[in-house]
N, C-alpha and C positions, 0 to 999 in steps of 0.2 A: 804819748804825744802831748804836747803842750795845750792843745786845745779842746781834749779828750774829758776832761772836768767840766768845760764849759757845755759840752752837748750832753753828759749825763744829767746835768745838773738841767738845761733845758726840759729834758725827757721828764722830768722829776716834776719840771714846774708845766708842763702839757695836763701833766695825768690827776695833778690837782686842781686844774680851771676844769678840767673836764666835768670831774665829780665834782666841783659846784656847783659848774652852770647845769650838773643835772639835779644837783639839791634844790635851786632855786627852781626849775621848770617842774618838776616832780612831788616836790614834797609834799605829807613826810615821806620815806622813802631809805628803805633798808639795806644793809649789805648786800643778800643776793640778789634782790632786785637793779642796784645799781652797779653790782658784778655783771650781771647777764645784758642791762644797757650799754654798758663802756665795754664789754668784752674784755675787761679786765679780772683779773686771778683776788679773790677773795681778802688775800689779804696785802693786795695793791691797794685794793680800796679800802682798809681797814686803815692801813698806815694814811695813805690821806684825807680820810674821816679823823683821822689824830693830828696831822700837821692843821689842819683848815679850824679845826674844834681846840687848837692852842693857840689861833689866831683871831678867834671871836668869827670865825667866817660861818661856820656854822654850828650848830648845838643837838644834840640827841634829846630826843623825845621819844615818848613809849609807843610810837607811829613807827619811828623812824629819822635821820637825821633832817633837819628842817634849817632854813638859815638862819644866821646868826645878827646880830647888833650892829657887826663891823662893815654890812655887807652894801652898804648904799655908800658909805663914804669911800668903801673899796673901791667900788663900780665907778664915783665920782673922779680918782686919783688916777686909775688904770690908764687913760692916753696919756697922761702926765710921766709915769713911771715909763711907759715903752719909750716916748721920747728919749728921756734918758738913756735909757738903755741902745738905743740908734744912734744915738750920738757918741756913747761910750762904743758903741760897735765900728763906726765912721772912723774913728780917732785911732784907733786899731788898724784899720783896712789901711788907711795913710802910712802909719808907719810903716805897716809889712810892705806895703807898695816902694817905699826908701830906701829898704833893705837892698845892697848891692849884691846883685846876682852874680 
C-alpha cells in the first residue's frame, strides 16, 4: 500500500522518542533496564540507542546511555518540526479528498 512506509517509518520514529524521553528521565540507564521500561526486544533498543547516538541525542557512558549535546535544541525545534509535518499531513488529506470517487 502507498501509505504502508509512512506508518512503519512512524512506528520507527514512536520507538525512538520513547527511549529518549526515558534516557533523559532515567539516566544513566542501560539496555536491559530500558528494554524492561519500554517493553521493548533488546535490540529494538540497541538499534535506537545507535540512531539517537548518531544524532548527538544521546551518548553512552560506563552507567549507561545518558543524553547527548543535541538534546535542548532538539526539544527547542520539536513543535516546530510536527507543524511541519501537519501541514505536510493537511496538504495530503486535500488532495486525497479531490481524488474523484
Amino acid at each position: 500500500m502507498l501509505l504502508e512506509h509512512i506508518g512503519t517509518e512512524l512506528d520507527l520514529t514512536e520507538r525512538h522518542f520513547l527511549v529518549l524521553k526515558k534516557v533523559i528521565e532515567e539516566a544513566p540507564i542501560g539496555i536491559l533496564k530500558l528494554a524492561e521500561v519500554t517493553g521493548m526486544q533488546n535490540h529494538k533498543v540497541r538499534y535506537s540507542l545507535r540512531v539517537l547516538e548518531q544524532a548527538n541525542l544521546i551518548k553512552p557512558s560506563a552507567q549507561g546511555a545518558v543524553p547527548g549535546e543535541a538534546v535542548p535544541k532538539f526539544l527547542e525545534e520539536l513543535e516546530g518540526e510536527f507543524e511541519k509535518i501537519n501541514e505536510k499531513l493537511a496538504r495530503i488529506r486535500e488532495i486525497g479528498a479531490s481524488i474523484p470517487r
